[in-house]
C-alpha positions in Angstrom: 2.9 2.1 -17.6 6.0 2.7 -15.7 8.9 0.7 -17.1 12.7 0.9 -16.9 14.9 4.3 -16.7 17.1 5.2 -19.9 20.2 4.6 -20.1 20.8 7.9 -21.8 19.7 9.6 -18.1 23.1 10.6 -16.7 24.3 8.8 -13.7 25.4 11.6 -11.1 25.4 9.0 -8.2 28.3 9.3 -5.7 29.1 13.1 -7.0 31.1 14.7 -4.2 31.3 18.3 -3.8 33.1 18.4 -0.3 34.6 20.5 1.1 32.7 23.4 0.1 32.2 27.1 1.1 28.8 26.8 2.9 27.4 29.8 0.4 27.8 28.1 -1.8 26.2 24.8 -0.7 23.8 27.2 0.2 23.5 28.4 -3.9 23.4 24.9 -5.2 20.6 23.6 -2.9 18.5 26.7 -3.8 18.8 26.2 -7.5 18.5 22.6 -7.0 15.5 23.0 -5.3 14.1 25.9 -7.3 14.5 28.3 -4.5 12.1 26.3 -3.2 10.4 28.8 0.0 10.4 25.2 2.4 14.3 24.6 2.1 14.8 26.3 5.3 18.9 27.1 5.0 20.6 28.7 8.6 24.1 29.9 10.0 25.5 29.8 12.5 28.9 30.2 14.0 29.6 27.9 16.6 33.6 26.9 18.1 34.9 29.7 15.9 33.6 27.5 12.8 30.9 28.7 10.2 28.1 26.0 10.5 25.2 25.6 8.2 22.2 23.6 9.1 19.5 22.5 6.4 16.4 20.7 6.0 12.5 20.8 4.3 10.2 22.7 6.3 7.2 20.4 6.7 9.1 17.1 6.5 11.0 17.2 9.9 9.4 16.8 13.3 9.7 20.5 14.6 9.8 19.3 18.4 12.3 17.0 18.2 14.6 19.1 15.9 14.4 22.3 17.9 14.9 19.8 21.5 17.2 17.7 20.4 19.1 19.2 17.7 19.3 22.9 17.9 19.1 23.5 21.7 22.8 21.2 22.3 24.3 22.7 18.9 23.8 26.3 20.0 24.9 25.5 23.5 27.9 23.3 22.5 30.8 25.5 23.5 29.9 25.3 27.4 31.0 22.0 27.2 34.7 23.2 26.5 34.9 20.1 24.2 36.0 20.3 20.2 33.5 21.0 18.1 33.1 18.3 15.4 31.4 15.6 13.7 32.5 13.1 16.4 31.8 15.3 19.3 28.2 15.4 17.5 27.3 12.4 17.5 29.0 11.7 20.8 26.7 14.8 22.6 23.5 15.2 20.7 20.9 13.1 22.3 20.1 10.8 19.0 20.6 8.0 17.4 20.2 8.6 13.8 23.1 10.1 12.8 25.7 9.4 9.6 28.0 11.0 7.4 27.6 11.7 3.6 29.8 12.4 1.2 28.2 13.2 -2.1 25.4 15.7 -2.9 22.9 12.8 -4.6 22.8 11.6 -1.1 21.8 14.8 0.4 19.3 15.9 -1.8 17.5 12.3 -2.4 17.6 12.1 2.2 16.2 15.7 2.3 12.8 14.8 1.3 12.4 12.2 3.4 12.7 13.8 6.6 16.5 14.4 7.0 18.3 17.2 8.7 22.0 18.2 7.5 24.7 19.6 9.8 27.9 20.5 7.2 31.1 22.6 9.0 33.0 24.1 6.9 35.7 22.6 5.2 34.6 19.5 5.8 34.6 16.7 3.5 31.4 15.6 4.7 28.2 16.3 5.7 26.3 15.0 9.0 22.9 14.3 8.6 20.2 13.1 10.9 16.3 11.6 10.3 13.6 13.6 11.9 10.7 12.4 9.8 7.2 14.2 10.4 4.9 11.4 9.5 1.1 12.0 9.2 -1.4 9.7 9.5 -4.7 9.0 10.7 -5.2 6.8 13.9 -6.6 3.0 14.0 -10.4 3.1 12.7 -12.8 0.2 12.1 -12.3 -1.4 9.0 -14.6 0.0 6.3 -14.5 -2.5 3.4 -14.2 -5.8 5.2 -16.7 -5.3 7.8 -17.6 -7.8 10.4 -20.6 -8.5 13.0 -17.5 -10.9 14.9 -13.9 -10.8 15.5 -11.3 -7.8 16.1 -13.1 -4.5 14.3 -9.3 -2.6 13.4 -8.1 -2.1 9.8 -4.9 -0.8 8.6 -3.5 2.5 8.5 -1.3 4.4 6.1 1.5 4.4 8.4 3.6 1.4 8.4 5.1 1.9 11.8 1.6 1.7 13.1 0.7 -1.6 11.0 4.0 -3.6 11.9 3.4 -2.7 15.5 -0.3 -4.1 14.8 1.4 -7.2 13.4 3.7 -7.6 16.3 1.0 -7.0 18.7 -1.0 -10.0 17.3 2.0 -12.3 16.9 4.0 -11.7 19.7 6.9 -14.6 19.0 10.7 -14.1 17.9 10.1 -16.5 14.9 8.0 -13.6 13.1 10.5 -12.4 10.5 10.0 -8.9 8.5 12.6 -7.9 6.0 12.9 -4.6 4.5 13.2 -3.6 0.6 13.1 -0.5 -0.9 10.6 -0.3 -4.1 10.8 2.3 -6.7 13.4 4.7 -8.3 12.0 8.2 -8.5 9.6 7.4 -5.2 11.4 5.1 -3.0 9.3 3.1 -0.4 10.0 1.2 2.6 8.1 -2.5 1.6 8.0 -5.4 4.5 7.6 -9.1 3.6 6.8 -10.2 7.1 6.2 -14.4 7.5 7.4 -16.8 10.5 10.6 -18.6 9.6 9.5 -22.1 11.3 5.9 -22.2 9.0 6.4 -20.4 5.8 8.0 -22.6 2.8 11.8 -21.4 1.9 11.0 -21.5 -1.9 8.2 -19.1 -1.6 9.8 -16.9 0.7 12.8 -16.6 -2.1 10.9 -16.4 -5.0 8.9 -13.1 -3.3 12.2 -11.7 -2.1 13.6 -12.2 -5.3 10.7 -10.1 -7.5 10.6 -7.3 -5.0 14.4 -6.9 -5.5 14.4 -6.9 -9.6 11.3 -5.1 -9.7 12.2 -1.7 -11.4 9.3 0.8 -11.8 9.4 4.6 -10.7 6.9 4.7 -7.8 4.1 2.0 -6.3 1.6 4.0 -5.1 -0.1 1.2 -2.8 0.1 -2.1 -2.0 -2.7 -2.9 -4.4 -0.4 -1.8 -7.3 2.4 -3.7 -5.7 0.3 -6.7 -5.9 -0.2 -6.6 -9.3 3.1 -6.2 -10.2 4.3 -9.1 -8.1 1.7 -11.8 -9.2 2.4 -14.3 -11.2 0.0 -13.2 -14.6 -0.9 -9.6 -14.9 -3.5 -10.9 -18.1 -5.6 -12.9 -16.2 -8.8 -11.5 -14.7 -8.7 -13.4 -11.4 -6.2 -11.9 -8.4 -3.5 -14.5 -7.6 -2.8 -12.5 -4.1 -5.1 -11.9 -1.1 -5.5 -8.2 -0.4 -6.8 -7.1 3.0 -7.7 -4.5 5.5 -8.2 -6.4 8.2 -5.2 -7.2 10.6 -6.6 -10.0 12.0 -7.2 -12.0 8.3 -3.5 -10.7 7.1 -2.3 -13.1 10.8 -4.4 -15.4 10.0 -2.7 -16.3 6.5 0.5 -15.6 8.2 0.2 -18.3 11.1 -1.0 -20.0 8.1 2.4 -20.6 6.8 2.0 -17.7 4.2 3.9 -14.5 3.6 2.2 -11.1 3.8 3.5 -7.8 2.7 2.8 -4.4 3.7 4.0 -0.7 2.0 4.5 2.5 3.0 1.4 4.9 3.3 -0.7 2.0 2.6 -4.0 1.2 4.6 -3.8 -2.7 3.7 -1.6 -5.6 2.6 -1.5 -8.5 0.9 -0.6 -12.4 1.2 0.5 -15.2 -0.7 0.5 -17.5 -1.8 -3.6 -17.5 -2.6 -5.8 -19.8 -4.1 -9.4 -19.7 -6.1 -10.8 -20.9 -2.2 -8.8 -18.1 -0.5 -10.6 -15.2 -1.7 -14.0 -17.2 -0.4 -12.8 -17.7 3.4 -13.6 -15.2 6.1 -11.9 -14.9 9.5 -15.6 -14.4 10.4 -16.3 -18.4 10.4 -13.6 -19.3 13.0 -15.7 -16.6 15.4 -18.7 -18.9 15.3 -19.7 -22.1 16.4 -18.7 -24.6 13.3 -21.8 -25.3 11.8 -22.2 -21.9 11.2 -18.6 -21.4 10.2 -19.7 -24.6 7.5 -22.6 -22.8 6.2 -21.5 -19.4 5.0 -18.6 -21.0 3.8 -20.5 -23.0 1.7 -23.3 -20.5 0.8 -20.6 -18.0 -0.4 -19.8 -20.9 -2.5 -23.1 -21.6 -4.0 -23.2 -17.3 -4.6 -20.4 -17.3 -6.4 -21.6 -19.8 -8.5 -25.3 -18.5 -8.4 -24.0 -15.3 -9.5 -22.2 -16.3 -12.7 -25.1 -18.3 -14.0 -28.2 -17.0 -13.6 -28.3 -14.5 -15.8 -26.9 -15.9 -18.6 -28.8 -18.6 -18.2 -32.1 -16.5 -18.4 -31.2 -15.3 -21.8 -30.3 -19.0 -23.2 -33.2 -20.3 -21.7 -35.4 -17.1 -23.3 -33.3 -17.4 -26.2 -33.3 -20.8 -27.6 -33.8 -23.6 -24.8 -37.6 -22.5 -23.3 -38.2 -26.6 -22.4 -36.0 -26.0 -19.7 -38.8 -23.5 -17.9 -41.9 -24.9 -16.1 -44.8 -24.1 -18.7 -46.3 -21.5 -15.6 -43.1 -20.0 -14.8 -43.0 -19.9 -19.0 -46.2 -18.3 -19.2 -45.2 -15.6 -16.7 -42.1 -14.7 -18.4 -44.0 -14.5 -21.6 -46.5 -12.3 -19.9 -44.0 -9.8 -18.3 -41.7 -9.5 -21.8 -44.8 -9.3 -24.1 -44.5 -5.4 -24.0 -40.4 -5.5 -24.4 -39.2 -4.7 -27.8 -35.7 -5.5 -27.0 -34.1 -9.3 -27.5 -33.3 -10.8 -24.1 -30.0 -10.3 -24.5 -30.3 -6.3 -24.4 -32.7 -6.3 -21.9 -30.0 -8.6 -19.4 -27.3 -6.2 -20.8 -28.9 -2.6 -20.0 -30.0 -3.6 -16.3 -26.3 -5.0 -15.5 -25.3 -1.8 -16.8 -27.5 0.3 -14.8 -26.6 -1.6 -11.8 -22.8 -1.3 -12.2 -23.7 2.7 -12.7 -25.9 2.6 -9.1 -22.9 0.4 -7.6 -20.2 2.8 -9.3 -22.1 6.0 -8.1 -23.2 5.2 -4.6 -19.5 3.8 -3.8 -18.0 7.6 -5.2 -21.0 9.6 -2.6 -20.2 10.6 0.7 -21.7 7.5 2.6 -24.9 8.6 3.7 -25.7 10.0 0.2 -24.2 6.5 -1.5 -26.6 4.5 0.7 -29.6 6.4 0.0 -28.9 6.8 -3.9 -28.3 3.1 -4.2 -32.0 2.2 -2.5 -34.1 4.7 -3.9 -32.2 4.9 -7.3 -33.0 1.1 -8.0 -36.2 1.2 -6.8 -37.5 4.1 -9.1 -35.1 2.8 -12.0 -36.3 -0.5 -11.6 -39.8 0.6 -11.7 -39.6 3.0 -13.9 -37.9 0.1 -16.4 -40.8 -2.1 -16.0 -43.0 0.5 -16.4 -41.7 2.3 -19.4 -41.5 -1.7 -21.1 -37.7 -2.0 -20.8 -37.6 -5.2 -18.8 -39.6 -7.6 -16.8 -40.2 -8.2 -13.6 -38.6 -11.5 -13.6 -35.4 -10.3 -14.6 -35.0 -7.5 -12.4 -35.5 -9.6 -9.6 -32.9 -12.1 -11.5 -30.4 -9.8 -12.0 -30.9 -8.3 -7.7 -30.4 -11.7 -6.7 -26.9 -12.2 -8.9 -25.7 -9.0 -7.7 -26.5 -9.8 -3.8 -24.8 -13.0 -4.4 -21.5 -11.3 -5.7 -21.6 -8.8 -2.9 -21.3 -11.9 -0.3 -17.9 -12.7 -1.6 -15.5 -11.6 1.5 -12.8 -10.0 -0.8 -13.9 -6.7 -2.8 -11.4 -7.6 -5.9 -12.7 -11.3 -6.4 -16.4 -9.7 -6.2 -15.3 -7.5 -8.9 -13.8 -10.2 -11.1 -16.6 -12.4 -10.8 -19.0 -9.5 -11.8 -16.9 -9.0 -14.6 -17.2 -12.8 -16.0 -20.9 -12.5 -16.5 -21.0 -10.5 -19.0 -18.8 -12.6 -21.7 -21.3 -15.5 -20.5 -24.0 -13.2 -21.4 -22.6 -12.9 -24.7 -22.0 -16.5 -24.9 -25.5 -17.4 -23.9 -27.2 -15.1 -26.5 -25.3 -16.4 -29.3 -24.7 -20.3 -28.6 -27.3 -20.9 -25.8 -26.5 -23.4 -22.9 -23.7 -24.7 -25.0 -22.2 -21.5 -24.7 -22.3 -21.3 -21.1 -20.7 -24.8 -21.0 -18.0 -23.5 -23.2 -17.3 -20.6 -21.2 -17.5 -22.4 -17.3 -15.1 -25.0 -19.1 -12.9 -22.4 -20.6 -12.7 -20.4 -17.1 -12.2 -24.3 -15.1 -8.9 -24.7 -17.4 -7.7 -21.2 -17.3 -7.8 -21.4 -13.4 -6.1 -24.8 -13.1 -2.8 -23.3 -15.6 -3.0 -20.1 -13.0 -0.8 -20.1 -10.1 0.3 -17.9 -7.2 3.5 -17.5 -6.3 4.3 -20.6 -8.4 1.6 -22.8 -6.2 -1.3 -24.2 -8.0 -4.2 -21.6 -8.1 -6.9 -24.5 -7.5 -5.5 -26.6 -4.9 -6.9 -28.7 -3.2 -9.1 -29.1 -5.6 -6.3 -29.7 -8.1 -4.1 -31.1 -7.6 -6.4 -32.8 -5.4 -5.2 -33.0 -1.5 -8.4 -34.4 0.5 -6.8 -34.0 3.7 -7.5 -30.0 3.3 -10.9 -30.0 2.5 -11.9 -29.9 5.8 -9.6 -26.4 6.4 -11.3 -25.5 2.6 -14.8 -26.2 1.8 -15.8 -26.4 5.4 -15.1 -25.1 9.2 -14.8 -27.9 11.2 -14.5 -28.1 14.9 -11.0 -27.2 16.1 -9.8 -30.5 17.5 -9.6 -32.0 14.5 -7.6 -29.4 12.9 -4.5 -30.2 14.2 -2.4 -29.4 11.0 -2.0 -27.1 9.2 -3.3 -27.3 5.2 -0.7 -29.6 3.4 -1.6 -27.4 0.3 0.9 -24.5 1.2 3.5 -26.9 2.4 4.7 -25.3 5.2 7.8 -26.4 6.7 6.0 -27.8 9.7 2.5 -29.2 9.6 1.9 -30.2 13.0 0.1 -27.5 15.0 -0.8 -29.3 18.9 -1.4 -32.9 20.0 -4.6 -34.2 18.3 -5.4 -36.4 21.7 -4.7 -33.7 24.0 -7.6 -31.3 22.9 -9.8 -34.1 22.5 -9.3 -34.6 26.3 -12.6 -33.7 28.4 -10.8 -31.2 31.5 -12.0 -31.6 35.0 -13.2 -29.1 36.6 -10.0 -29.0 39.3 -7.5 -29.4 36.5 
């Protein structure tokens, strides 16, 4: 994986070359650059002074460079003013303009977007940013879809997400403080959170890891994530990912922090807990009772989805007095013409329905859909049929996997996925003890994890009844008038409790 640089990499930061004869600037850029066909490299003789201007080809925005740039430089000497780097920035109409002095500078600035004006003689070199940026416009979110609330995702241009973010918070509190994150791939990271909510020690312990991370790139926030969270071993994610603007405010207002990257189309925010990954912005949309009972079912899938399957092949396996003698007599009926030992038989349609999940996600959507219907229908027939399996467990092991797809975030739906299968294991060699063992075993690993330093299972544990009501259930809005004590924000106190209990008149 990416690590640190060498130190035996030599250090040519701050090399100055200026002043320089603009062929030769012109030499060493070409072989710096490979004689690369895009560095576009012009003269021009402007005042009675040899002028050189350079830049990428496809990294500038041509409009703005030939409008802005080119059409005042050409034209400079009507204005019977000196020409130089002062007059420049006085007379061009832009704002991004700065003088370099070493040749790092201007070749690492190049490929972001910059164009260089040197005169020469000069000991230094102007340069301005004129970044072409491409990126697709605001679409509906694809992995986090909704039937309520605001349909938008995230793009891949950050310009276009903080103004998203803005949009939805409009107040001066909101905070969003830039870093730059990686060595041979710089990119522009935000960690964006409101000053008067979000907790001081949290907001310094994420500023302080996104400042001594060292790695070469980060491709997305996804991989920023996982560098950032607190364990990198465990199997659970310790940060909330998301595509969805609206969720990524919703944590914010919270009293969390969120963080959003360069040519990434979602964020993340912290700190999470196990309860986190299991909310949905979804349930504030609808009335509260229905808010309360997807909460709780996605609960009870979770749960339903770990279990059941494992404990088909204990109870097949050792403990059969736990089955009802029909429901006994039907499983015994539906496995008398599998050879395999239950365990196998769990094992090879989990694995045929990651393969169905893994191939329909990889198809162009209308393919994916159709492969993943039809393909477990005639697989799963074709199974019973050919004495693989039973019917019982194929409509076992549908049920576990609907009840893992419920899970709002795509990542905790993978991880829980992923636990069944060591409780598989478990459950073929020990029985239901082993499941015990394992539940236990995955109970104390969550309560030593933590995110961002906050306890991963609060507040469950440490235990904070006062938040239940913002956890476990959705309850009506006048009696959430704080906010959850669990991610001890600075201020709790959202509005007067007895002021929206108030019944309005109609003339008031």
């Amino acid at each position: 994986m990416w690590g640190k640089k060498s130190n035996k990499k030599q250090d040519t930061k701050g090399t100055s070359i200026f002043p320089i004869k603009i062929d030769t600037l012109e030499q060493i850029l070409a072989d710096k650059f490979e004689k690369n066909p895009d560095l576009k490299f012009s003269k021009y003789k402007v005042a009675n002074k040899k002028v050189a201007v350079f830049f990428i080809d496809y990294q500038i925005d041509m409009p703005m460079f030939q409008h802005a740039l080119m059409d005042p430089l050409i034209n400079f000497e009507k204005n019977n003013k000196p020409f130089s780097y002062e007059s420049l920035l006085n007379e061009l109409p832009l704002n991004s303009g700065g003088l370099v002095d070493d040749l790092d500078t201007v070749l690492s600035e190049l490929i972001i977007g910059k164009v260089f004006i040197y005169i020469e003689s000069e000991k230094s070199i102007l340069g301005y940013l004129m970044p072409m940026k491409e990126s697709r416009s605001v679409e509906k979110a694809e992995t986090e879809s909704l039937v309520l609330g605001p349909k938008i995702s995230f793009t891949e241009s950050l310009s276009k997400n903080l103004n998203i973010v803005r949009w939805l918070i409009k107040s001066t509190d909101l905070v969003m403080e830039e870093f730059k994150v990686g060595k041979v791939s710089p990119k522009d990271v935000r960690l964006i959170y409101l000053k008067s909510l979000a907790n001081d020690d949290d907001v310094q312990t994420m500023r302080q890891r996104l400042k001594e991370l060292d790695v070469d790139q980060v491709e997305d926030a996804i991989v920023l994530k996982q560098y950032l969270e607190d364990s990198q071993l465990n199997i659970f994610p310790q940060f909330d990912a998301t595509e969805r603007p609206d969720r990524f405010v919703y944590n914010i207002v919270s009293g969390k922090l969120g963080v959003l990257v360069e040519n990434s189309p979602s964020g993340f925010t912290a700190p999470a807990t196990l309860f986190s990954f299991l909310e949905s912005t979804e349930d504030l949309y609808m009335r509260w009772q229905g808010g309360t009972f997807f909460r709780l079912l996605r609960f009870f899938a979770m749960f339903f989805s770990i279990i059941i399957t494992p404990t088909y092949v204990a109870a097949v396996t050792y403990q059969y007095a736990i089955i009802p003698i029909q429901l006994l007599i039907s499983i015994g009926q539906s496995r008398a013409a599998v050879p395999f030992p239950p365990v196998f038989e769990v094992l090879l349609l989990e694995f045929m329905l990651e393969l169905l999940r893994e191939a329909g996600a990889r198809l162009p959507t209308k393919v994916g859909q159709t492969m993943g219907i039809v393909g477990g229908i005639v697989i799963g027939q074709a199974a019973v049929e050919a004495g693989l399996t039973s019917n019982i467990l194929i409509i076992l092991v549908a049920m576990s996997a609907l009840a893992s797809f419920v899970t709002p975030s795509y990542l905790f739906g993978t991880s829980i996925r992923l636990i069944r299968f060591p409780l598989i294991l478990l459950a073929s060699i020990f029985g239901l003890l082993g499941i015990v063992f394992g539940i236990t075993f995955l109970i104390i690993h969550a309560t030593r994890l933590t995110s961002l330093g906050r306890p991963y299972l609060v507040p469950l544990y440490p235990l904070h009844i006062k938040d239940f009501n913002k956890v476990f259930v959705r309850t009506p809005f006048n009696y959430t008038s704080k906010l959850a004590k669990s991610y001890r924000p600075k201020i709790l106190k959202r509005y007067n409790k007895e002021d929206a209990k108030k019944i309005r008149d109609i003339d008031e």
